[in-house]
N, C-alpha and C positions, 0 to 999 in steps of 0.2 A: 613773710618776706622781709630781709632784711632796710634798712632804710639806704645802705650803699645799692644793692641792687635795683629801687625804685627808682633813687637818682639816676642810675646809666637807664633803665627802661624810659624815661621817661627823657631824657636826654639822645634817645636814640629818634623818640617821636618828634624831635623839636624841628630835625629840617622837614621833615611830611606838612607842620603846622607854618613853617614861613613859608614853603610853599604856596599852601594852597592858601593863604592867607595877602601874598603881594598880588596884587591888579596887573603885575606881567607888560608894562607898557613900555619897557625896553625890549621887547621882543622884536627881531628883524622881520622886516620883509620876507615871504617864501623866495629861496634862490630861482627856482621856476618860474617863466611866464605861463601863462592863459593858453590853454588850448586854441590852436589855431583853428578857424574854419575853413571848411573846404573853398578854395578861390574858383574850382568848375562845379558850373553846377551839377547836381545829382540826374541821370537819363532816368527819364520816368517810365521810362517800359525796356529795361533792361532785357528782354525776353523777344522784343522785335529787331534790337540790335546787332544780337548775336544768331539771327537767322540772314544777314546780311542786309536788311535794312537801314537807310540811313536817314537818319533826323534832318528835315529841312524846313524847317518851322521858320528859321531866320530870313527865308527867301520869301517867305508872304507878307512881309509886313510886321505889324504888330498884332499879334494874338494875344488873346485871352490867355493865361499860366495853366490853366488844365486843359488846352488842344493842345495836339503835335499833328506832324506832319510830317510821313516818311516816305521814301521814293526806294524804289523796288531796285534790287540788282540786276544786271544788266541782264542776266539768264534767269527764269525760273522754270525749273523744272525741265531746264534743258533745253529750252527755247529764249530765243530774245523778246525782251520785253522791257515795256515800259508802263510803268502802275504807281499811284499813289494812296495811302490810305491816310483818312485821320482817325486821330485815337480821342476823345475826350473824356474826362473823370466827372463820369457822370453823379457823383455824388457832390460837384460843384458846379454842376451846369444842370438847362433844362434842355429837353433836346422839341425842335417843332419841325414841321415839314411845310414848305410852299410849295404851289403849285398854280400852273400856270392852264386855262383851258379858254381855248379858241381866243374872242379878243374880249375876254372879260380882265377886268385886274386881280393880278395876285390874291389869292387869299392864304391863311397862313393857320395853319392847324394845329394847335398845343397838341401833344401826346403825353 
């Protein structure tokens, strides 16, 4: 290879070498901001809301973040009605049963 050729080869490598060679600290800020998050929160049983249930958790007070609390549409099944069910994620809760007999006190039963 001749020595005019080595010099263009080698002259060709030379902005790949100041490249990767300057620390880049005049680089701009990304023109994009941060992904927004969502401002409502996410329905956690998206599956009971679109059987026409609706979420009323806010009407009890303060709950626990894995109960909800839904109230039945005004018809089910064709009939009027009024129902509520709760839902909790039982993989964040434990669940117990009280019970009440004659006039002893409360006892409360882990399951």
């Amino acid at each position: 290879m001749s020595t005019k050729k080595k010099m263009l080869w080698l002259l060709s490598l030379l902005p790949f070498f100041i490249a990767c060679g300057d620390d880049n600290t005049d680089i701009p800020d990304w023109p994009w901001a941060e992904p927004e998050t969502p401002t409502e929160p996410v329905e956690a049983n998206p599956d009971i809301v679109n059987l026409g249930w609706t979420n009323v958790k806010s009407t009890y007070g303060t709950l626990p973040e894995h109960i909800n609390v839904y109230k039945s549409p005004e018809t089910l099944e064709g009939k009027k009605a009024i129902a509520y069910i709760a839902v909790g994620d039982m993989s964040k809760a434990a669940f117990g049963v009280v019970s009440y007999t004659h006039l002893t006190l409360p006892t409360k039963l882990e399951v």
